[in-house]
C-alpha positions as CSV (number, residue, x, y, z in Angstrom):
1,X,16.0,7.0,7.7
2,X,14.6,4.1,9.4
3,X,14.4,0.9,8.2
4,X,10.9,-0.3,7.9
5,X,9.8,-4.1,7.7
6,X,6.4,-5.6,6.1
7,X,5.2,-8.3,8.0
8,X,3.5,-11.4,6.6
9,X,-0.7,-11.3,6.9
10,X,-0.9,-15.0,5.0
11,X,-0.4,-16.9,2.8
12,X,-2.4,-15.3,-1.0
13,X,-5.3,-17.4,-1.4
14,X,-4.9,-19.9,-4.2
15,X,-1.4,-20.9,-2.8
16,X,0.6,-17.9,-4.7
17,X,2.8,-15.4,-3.0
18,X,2.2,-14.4,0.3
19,X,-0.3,-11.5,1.1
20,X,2.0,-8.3,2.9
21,X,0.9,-5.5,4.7
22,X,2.7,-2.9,7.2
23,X,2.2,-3.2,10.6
24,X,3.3,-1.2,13.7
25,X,3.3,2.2,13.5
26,X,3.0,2.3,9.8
27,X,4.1,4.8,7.7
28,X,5.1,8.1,9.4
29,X,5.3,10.2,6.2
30,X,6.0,11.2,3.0
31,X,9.9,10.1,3.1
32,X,8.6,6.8,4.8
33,X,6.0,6.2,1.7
34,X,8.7,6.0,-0.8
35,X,11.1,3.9,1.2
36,X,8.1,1.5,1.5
37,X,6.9,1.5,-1.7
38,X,10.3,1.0,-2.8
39,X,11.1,-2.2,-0.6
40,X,7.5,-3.4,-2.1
41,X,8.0,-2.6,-6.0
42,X,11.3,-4.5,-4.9
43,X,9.4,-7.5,-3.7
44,X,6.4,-7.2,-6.0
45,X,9.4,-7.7,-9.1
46,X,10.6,-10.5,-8.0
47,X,6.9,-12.0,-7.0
48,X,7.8,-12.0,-3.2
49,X,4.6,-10.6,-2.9
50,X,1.0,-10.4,-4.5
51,X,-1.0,-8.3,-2.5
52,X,0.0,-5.1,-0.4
53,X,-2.0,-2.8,2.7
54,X,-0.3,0.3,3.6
55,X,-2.2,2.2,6.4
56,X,-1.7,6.3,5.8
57,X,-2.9,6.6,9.7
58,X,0.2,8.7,10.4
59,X,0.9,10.3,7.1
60,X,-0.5,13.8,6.6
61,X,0.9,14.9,3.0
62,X,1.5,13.0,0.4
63,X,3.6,14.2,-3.2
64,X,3.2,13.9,-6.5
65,X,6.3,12.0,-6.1
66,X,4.6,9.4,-3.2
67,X,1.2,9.4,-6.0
68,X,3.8,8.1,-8.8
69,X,5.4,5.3,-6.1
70,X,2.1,4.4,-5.3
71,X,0.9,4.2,-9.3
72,X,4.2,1.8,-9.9
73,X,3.8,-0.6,-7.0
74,X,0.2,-1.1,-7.8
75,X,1.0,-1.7,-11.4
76,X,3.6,-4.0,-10.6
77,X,1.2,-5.9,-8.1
78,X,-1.3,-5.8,-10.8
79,X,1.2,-7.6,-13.5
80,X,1.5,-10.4,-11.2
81,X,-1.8,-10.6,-10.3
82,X,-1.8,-9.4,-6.8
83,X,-3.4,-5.6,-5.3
84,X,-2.8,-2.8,-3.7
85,X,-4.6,-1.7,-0.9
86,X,-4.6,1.7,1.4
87,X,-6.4,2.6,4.5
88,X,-6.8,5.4,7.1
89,X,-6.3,8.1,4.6
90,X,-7.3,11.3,6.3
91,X,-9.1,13.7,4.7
92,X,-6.3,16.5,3.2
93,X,-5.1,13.0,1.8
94,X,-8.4,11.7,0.1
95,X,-8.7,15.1,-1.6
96,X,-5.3,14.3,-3.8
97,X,-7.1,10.9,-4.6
98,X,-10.4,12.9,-5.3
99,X,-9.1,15.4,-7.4
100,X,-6.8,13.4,-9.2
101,X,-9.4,10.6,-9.9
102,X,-6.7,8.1,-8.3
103,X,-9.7,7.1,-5.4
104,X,-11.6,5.1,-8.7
105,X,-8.0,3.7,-9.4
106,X,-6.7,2.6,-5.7
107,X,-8.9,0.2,-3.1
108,X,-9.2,2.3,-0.5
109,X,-11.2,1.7,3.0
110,X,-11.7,4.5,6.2
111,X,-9.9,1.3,8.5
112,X,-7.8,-1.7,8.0
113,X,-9.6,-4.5,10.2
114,X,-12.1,-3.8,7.1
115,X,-9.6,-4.5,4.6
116,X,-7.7,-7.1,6.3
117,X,-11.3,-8.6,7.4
118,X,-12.2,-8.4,3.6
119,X,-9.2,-9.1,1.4
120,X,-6.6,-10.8,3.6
């Protein structure tokens, strides 16, 4: 498996951890979602990081196992007062999140110069 690095966006507003989001290619799957999410619940426990943007552009399936990842990191970025953001879901994708009522739990935007415009 490939190693995949988050890059810096800025510094979190208020002077607190710095804001991370992928960038690149972004995640290329459902293996690649649980190697980042782990590198970020990682981060997000030892308050490396506040606030996270993963961009699903190139993932077309996600697991029950990627939902629970995803429910963990945000609860971690929660506790230390930080978010979780996701963009570029396609549409099989935003189903899951529909039908599991996890699109009223996650922020989630169609594009990420949105969220990065907005939150970062």
């Amino acid at each position: 498996m490939r190693q995949l690095c988050p890059e810096q966006a800025g510094p979190e507003v208020g002077g607190g951890p710095p804001a991370i989001r992928l960038v690149g290619s972004g995640i290329r799957g459902a293996q690649d979602l649980a190697a980042v999410c782990d590198q970020f619940i990682e981060m997000a426990e030892g308050a490396k990081c506040r606030s996270v943007l993963l961009n699903f552009a190139q993932v077309d399936f996600i697991s029950s196992v990627g939902l629970c990842k995803l429910l963990t990191l945000r609860n971690k970025l929660s506790a230390n007062g930080g978010q979780l953001f996701l963009c570029n879901l396609n549409c099989n994708i935003r189903q899951v999140f529909e039908a599991t009522k996890l699109d009223s739990v996650f922020d989630i935007d169609d594009q990420e110069p949105v969220l990065v415009a907005s939150k970062f």
